[in-house]
C-alpha positions as CSV (number, residue, x, y, z in Angstrom):
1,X,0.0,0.0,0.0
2,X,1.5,3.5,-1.1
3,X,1.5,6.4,1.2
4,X,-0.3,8.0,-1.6
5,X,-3.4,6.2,-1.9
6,X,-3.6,6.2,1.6
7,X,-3.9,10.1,1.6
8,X,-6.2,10.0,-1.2
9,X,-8.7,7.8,0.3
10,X,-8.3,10.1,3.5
11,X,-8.7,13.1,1.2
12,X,-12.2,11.4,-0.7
13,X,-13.5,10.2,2.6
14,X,-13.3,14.0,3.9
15,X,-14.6,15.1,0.9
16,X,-17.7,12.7,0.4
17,X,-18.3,13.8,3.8
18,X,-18.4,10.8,5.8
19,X,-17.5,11.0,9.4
20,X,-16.2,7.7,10.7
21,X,-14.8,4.5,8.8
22,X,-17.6,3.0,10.0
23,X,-20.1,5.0,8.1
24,X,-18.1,4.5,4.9
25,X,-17.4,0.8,5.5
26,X,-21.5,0.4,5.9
27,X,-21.9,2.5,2.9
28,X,-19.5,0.7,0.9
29,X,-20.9,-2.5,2.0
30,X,-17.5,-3.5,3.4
31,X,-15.9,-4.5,7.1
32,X,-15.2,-1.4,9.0
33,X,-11.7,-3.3,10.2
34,X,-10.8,-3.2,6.0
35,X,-10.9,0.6,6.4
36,X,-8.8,0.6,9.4
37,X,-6.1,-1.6,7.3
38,X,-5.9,0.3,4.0
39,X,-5.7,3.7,6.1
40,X,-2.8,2.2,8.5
41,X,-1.4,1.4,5.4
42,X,-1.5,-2.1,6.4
43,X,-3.1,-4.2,3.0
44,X,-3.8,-3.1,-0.6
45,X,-7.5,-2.9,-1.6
46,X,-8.6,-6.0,-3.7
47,X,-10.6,-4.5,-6.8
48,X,-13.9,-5.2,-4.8
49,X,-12.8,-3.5,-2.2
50,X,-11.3,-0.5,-4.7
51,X,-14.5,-0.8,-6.5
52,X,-17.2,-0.1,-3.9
53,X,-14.7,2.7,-2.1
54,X,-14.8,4.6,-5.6
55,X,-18.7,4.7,-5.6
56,X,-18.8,5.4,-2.1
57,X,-16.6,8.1,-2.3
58,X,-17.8,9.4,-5.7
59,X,-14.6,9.1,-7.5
60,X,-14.9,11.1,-10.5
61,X,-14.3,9.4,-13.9
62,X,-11.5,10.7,-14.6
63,X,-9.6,10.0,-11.3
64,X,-11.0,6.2,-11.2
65,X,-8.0,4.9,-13.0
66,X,-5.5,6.8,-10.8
67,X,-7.3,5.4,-7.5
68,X,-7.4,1.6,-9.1
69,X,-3.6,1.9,-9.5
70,X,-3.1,3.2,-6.2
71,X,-4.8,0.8,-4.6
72,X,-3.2,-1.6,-6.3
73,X,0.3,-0.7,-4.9
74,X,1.4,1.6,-8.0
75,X,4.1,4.2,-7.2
76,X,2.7,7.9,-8.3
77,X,5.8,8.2,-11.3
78,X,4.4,4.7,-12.9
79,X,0.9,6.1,-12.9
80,X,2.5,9.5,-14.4
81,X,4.4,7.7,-17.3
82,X,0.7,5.1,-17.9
83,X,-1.7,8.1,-17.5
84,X,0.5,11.3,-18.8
85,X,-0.5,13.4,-16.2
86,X,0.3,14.0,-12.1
87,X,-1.5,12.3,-9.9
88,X,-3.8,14.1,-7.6
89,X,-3.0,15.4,-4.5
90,X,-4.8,15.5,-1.3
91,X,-5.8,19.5,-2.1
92,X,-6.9,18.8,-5.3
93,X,-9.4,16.5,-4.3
94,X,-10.5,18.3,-1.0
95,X,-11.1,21.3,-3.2
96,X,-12.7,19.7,-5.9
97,X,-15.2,17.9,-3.1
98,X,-15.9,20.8,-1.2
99,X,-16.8,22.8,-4.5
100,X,-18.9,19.3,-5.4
101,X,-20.8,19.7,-2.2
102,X,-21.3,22.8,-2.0
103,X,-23.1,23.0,-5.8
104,X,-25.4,20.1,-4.1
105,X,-26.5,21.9,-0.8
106,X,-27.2,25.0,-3.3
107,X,-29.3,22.5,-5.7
108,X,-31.2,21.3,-2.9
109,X,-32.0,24.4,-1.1
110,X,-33.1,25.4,-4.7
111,X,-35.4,22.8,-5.2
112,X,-37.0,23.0,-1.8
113,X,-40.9,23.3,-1.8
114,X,-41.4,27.1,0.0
């Protein structure tokens, strides 16, 4: 397990909002005590386990193949030289999930019956 899929999963789970490992383990379907491992850094997500974090988390598209290959145990400069671009840092994602949940709360307090 790279330290760099362990801060991205810490990074999505912030930014999908979930509070505990618990709540994303239910969510995902999966053993809270597999969340604990992959974030200690302690086992590499199987593609199930890879899988059902992505749509938990919301991975977008075009970050699914970078997450895949860090779960898998890639190093970040193998993913640059197979994807020809950087891989995502923590910021990036927290920025890009607080600007994701913050164009939800606005649709929803839009669509509000008054």
């Amino acid at each position: 397990m790279t330290k760099e899929f362990v801060s991205q999963l810490r990074a999505y789970t912030e930014a999908a909002g979930f509070h505990s490992q618990r709540q994303l383990a239910q969510d995902a379907g999966i053993d809270h005590s597999t969340i604990s491992r992959l974030l200690k850094g302690d086992r590499n997500a199987t593609p199930n386990v890879a899988g059902a974090l992505m749509h938990s988390l919301s991975v977008p598209g075009e970050a699914r193949a970078e997450f895949l290959l860090l779960a898998a145990g890639y190093d970040t400069v193998s993913i640059k030289n197979t994807l020809g671009r950087e891989v995502s840092t923590p910021e990036q994602i927290l920025f890009d999930g607080y600007a994701t949940r913050t164009q939800t709360s606005a649709r929803r307090r839009s669509s509000r019956p008054r």
